[in-house]
VEXDREN-2710 file (C-alpha; in Angstrom, 1 decimal):
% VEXDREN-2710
k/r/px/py/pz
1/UNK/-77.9/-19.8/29.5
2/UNK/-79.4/-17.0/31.7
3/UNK/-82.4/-16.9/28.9
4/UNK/-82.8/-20.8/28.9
5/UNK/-85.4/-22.2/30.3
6/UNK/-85.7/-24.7/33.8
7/UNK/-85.1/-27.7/31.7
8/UNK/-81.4/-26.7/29.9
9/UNK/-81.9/-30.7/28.5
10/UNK/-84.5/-29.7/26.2
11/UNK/-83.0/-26.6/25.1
12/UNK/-81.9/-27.9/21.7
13/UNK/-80.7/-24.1/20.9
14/UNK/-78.9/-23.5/24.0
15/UNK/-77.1/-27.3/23.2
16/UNK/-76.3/-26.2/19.7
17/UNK/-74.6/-22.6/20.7
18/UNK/-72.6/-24.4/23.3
19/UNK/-71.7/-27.2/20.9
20/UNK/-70.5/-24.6/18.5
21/UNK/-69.1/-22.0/21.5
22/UNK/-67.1/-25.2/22.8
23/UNK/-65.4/-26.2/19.1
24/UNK/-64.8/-22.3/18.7
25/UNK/-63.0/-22.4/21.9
26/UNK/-61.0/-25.6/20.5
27/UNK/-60.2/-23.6/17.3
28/UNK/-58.9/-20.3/19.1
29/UNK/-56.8/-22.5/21.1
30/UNK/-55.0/-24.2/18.4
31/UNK/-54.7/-20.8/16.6
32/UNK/-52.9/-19.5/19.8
33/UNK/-50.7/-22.3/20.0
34/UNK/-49.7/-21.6/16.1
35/UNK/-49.4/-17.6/17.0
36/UNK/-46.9/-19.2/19.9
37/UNK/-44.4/-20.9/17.6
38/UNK/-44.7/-18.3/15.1
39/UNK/-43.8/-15.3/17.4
40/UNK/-40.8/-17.8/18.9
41/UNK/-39.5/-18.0/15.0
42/UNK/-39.9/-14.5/14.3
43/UNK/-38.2/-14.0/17.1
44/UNK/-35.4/-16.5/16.4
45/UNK/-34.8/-15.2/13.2
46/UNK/-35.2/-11.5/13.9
47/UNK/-32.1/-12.8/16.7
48/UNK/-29.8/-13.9/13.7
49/UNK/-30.0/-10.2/12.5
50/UNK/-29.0/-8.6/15.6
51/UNK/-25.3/-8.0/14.1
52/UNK/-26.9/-6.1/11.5
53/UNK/-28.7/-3.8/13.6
54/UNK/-25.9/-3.3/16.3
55/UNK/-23.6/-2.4/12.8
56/UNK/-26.2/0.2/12.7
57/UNK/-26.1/1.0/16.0
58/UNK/-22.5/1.8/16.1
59/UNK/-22.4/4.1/12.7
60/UNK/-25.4/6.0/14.5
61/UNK/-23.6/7.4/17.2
62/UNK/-20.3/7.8/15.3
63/UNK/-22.5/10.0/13.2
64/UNK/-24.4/11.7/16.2
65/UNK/-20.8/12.8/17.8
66/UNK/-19.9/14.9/14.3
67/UNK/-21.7/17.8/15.6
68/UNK/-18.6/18.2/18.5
69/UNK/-15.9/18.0/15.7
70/UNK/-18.1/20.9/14.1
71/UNK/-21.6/22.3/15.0
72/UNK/-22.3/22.3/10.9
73/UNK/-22.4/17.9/11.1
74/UNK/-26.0/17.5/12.0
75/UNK/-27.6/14.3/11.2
76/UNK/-31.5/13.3/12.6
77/UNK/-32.1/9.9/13.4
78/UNK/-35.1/10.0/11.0
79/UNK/-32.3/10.8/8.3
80/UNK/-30.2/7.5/9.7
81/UNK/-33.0/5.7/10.0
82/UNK/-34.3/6.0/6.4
83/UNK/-30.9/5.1/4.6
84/UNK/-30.1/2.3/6.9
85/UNK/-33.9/0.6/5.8
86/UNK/-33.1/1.8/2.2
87/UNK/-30.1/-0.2/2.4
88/UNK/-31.9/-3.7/3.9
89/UNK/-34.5/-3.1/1.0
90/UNK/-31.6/-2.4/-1.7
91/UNK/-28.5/-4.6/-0.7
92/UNK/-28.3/-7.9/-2.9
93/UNK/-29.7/-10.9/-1.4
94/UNK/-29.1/-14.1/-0.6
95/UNK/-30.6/-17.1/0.6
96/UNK/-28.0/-18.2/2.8
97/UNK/-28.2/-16.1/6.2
98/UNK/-24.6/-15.7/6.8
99/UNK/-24.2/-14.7/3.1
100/UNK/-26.8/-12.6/3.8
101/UNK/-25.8/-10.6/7.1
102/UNK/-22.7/-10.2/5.4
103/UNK/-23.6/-8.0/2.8
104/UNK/-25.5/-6.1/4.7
105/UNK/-22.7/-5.2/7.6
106/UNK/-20.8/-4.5/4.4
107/UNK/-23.5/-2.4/2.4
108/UNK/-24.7/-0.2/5.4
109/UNK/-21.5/0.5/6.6
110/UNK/-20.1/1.3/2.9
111/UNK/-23.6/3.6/1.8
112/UNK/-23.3/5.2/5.6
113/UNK/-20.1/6.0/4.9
114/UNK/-20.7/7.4/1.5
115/UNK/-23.4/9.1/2.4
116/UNK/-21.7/11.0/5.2
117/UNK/-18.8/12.0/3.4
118/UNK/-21.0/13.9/1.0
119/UNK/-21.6/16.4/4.3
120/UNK/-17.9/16.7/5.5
121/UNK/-15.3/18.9/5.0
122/UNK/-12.5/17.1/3.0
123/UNK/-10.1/17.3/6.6
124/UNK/-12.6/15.3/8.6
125/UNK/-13.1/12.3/6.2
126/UNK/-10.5/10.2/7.4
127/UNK/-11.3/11.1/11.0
128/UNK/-15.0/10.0/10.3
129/UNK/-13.1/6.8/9.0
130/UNK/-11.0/5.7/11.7
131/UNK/-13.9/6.6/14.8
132/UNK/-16.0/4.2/12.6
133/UNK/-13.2/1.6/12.5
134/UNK/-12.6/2.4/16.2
135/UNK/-16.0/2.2/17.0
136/UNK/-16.9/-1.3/15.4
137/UNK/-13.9/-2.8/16.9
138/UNK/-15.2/-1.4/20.1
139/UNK/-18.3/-2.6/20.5
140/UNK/-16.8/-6.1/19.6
141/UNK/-14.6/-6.0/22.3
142/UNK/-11.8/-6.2/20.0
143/UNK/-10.6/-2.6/21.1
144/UNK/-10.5/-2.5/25.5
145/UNK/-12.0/0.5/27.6
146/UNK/-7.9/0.6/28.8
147/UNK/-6.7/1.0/25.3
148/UNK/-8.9/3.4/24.1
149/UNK/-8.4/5.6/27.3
150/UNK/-4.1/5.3/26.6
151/UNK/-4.9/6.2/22.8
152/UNK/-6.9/9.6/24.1
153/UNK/-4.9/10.4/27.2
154/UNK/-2.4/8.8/27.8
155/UNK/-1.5/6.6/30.4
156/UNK/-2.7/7.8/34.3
157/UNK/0.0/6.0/36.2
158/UNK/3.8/8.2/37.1
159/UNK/6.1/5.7/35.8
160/UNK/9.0/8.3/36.4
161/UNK/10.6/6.4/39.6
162/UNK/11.5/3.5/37.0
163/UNK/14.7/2.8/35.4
164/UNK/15.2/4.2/31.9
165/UNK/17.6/0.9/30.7
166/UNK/18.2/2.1/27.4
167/UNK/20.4/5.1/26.3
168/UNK/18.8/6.1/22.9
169/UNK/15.1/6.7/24.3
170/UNK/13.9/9.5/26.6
171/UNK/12.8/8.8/29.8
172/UNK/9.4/10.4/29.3
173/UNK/9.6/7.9/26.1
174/UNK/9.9/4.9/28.7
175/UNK/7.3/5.8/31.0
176/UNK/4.9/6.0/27.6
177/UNK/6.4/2.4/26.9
178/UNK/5.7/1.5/30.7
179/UNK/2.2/3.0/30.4
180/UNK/1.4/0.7/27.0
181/UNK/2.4/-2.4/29.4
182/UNK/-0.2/-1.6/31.6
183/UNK/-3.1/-1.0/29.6
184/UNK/-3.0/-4.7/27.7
185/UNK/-0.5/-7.7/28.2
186/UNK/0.5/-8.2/24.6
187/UNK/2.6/-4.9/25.6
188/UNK/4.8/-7.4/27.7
189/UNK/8.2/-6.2/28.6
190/UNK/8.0/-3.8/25.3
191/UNK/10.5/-1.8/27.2
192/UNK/13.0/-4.7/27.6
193/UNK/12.6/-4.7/24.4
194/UNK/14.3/-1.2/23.6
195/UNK/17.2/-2.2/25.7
196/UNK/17.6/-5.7/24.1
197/UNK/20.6/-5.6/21.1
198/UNK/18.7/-7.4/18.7
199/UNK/15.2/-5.6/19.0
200/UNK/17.4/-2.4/19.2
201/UNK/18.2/-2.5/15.4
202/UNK/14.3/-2.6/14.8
203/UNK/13.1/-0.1/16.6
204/UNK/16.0/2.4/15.6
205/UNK/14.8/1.8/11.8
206/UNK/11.6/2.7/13.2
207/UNK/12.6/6.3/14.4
208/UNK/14.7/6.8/11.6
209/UNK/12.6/5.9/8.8
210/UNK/10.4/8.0/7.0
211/UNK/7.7/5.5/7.2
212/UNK/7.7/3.8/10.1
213/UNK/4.4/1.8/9.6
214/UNK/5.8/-0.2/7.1
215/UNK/9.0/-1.2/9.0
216/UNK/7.7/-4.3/10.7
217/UNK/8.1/-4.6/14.3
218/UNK/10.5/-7.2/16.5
219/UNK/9.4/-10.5/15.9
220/UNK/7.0/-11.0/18.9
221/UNK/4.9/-7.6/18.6
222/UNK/4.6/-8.0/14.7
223/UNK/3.1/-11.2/15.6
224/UNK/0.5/-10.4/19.0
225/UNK/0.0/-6.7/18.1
226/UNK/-3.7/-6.2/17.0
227/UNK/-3.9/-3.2/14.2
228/UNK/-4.7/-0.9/16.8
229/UNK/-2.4/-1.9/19.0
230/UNK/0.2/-1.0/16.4
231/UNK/-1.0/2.3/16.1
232/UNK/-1.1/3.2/19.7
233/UNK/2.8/2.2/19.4
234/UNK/3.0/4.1/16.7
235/UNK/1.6/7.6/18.8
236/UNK/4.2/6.7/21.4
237/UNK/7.4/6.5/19.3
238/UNK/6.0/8.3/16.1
239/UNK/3.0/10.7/17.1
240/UNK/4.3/12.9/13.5
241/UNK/3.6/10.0/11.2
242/UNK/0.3/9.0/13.2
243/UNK/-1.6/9.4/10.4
244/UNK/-0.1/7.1/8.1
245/UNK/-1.0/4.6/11.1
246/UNK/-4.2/5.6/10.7
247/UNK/-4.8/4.8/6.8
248/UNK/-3.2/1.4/7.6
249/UNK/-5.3/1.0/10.6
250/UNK/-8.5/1.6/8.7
251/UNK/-7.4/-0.2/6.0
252/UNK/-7.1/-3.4/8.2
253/UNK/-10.4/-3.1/9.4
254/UNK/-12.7/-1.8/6.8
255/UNK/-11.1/-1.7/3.7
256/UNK/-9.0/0.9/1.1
257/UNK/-12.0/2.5/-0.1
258/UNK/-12.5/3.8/3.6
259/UNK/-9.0/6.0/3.2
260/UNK/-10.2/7.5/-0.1
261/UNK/-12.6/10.5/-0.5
262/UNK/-15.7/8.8/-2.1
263/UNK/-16.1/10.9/-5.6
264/UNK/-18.7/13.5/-6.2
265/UNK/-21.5/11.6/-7.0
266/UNK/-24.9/13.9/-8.0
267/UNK/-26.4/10.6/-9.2
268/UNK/-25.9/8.7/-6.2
269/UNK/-27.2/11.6/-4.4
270/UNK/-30.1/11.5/-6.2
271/UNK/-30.4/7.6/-5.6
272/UNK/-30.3/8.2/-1.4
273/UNK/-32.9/10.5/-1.6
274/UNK/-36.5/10.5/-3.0
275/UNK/-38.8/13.0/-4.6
276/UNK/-39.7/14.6/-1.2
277/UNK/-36.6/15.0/0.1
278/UNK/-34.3/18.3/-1.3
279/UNK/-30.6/18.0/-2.2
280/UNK/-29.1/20.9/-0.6
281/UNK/-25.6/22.4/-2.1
282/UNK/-23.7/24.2/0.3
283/UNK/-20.8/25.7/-2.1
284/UNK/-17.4/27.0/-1.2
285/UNK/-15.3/29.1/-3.3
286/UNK/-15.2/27.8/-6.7
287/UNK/-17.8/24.9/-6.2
288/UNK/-20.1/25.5/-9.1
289/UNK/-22.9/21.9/-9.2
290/UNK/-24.8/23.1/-12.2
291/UNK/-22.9/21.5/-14.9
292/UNK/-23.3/18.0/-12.9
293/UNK/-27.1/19.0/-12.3
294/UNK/-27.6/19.6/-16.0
295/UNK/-25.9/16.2/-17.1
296/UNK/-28.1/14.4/-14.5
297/UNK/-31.6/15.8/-15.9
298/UNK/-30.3/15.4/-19.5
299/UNK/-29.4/11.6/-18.5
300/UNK/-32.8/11.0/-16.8
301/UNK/-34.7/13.1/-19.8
302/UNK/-35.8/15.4/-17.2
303/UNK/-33.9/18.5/-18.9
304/UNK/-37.0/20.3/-20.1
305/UNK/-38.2/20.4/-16.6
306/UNK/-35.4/21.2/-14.8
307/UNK/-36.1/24.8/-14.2
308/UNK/-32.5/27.2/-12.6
309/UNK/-33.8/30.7/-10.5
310/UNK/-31.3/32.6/-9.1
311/UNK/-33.9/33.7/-5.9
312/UNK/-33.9/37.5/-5.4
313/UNK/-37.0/39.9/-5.2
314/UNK/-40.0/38.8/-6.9
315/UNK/-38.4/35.4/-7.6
316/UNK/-40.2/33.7/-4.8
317/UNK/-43.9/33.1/-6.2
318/UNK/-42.2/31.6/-9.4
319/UNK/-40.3/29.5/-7.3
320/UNK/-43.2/28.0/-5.3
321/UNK/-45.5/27.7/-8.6
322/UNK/-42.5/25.4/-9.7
323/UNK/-42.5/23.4/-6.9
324/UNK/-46.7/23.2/-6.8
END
């Protein structure tokens, strides 16, 4: 317009660029409006998947805290990240999106905690276990910031000014029962409980059995008691056979195959990782991989590639032609 001339009228140019300028305008605004509703359902649908990532989430950070049970557990998010989006692109679909999430809460937590367990010391399995149990029902609000505090610690509160009613319990027992009352109300009157003849038969079978997680509990508390709250019962009266709790804990919420040591598995290995990324053995007494190593190349026809160099002096060029 600035280069028209004094009569814009009889411009027929200037009339046609603003013809076409104006339907343009009309165009990019109906294109905006689609970008609109199409960010809005992205955005709707990348909602429905937020269980899925918080699962994610969660196994993270149980991961991240191996390091303080020992300093040789070191995981990188990069590593995390890539096996959780291996996962999304590997787990079986589904059409339906509840099917869908699902298998996915199931797949990542099953492959993160197979992959793990590949990395741990044979002692800290179950442990890995049960803070990933813990830490799902957690973040759920299934498991309360005052639960998980009595499970660690203990209660805070002296009950040692109140009445021990019963004669066959300590009173440093009671004040522990007292102390479960206080941190959740499905605890209610547990103590009474102990002094009342009927429940007294129960909970005598549970200190004198050899199981005591499979002796069920007085009728009320076998009923309200979530899994975890049996097992912070079970610290109090049986902190010897906590373990056992434990297993069926874990069981409750994740499944058997969470209790069991997950199989050496070279081929699975192999699957989680990709032809960038090294498999590192770090051996113990008596570990010896090479027979596995050899069955794997043979079974993917790479055994007349697969090349074994003890590295020593002079080993290190042929090494790094290999690799090259």
């Amino acid at each position: 317009m600035s280069e028209a001339s004094e009569d814009i009228l009889d411009d027929e140019e200037l009339i046609i660029t603003l013809d076409q300028s104006k339907q343009t305008s009309i165009a990019i605004n109906e294109r905006v409006a689609e970008a609109e509703k199409t960010a809005e359902m992205i955005n709707a649908n990348r909602e429905n998947y937020r269980p899925v990532a918080r699962r994610g989430s969660v196994l993270y950070f149980v991961v991240a805290d191996l390091s303080m049970i020992d300093p040789m557990y070191q995981y990188s998010l990069e590593f995390f990240a890539r096996l959780f989006n291996r996962r999304l692109e590997k787990s079986a679909k589904s059409e339906d999106l509840s099917a869908r999430i699902q298998i996915l809460l199931e797949d990542v937590t099953s492959a993160a905690y197979t992959n793990i367990c590949r990395g741990l010391f044979e002692k800290d399995k179950l442990l890995y276990s049960f803070l990933n149990a813990a830490s799902i029902l957690r973040r759920a609000g299934e498991i309360s910031a005052a639960e998980w505090n009595f499970y660690l610690r203990g209660s805070t509160t002296d009950f040692s000014s109140f009445k021990n009613e019963c004669d066959y319990i300590s009173d440093a027992l009671n004040a522990k029962l007292l102390g479960l009352e206080e941190a959740h109300f499905a605890f209610k009157d547990l103590a009474k409980s102990f002094a009342d003849a009927g429940d007294a038969v129960t909970w005598k079978k549970i200190f004198a059995s050899d199981e005591p997680t499979t002796v069920p509990l007085p009728g009320v508390f076998e009923a309200q008691l979530s899994s975890f709250q049996k097992l912070m019962l079970t610290k109090v009266l049986r902190d010897e056979k906590l373990i056992y709790g434990i297993k069926k804990f874990v069981n409750a919420c994740l499944g058997a195959a969470f209790i069991e040591s997950p199989p050496f598995d070279l081929e699975g290995a192999c699957n989680d990782s990709s032809n960038v990324e090294p498999i590192i053995f770090v051996l113990s007494a008596g570990a010896d991989p090479i027979a596995d190593l050899i069955a794997l190349a043979k079974a993917r026809g790479m055994d007349a590639r697969l090349k074994i160099i003890s590295l020593g002096q002079g080993q290190g060029a042929i090494a790094e032609r290999l690799l090259d």
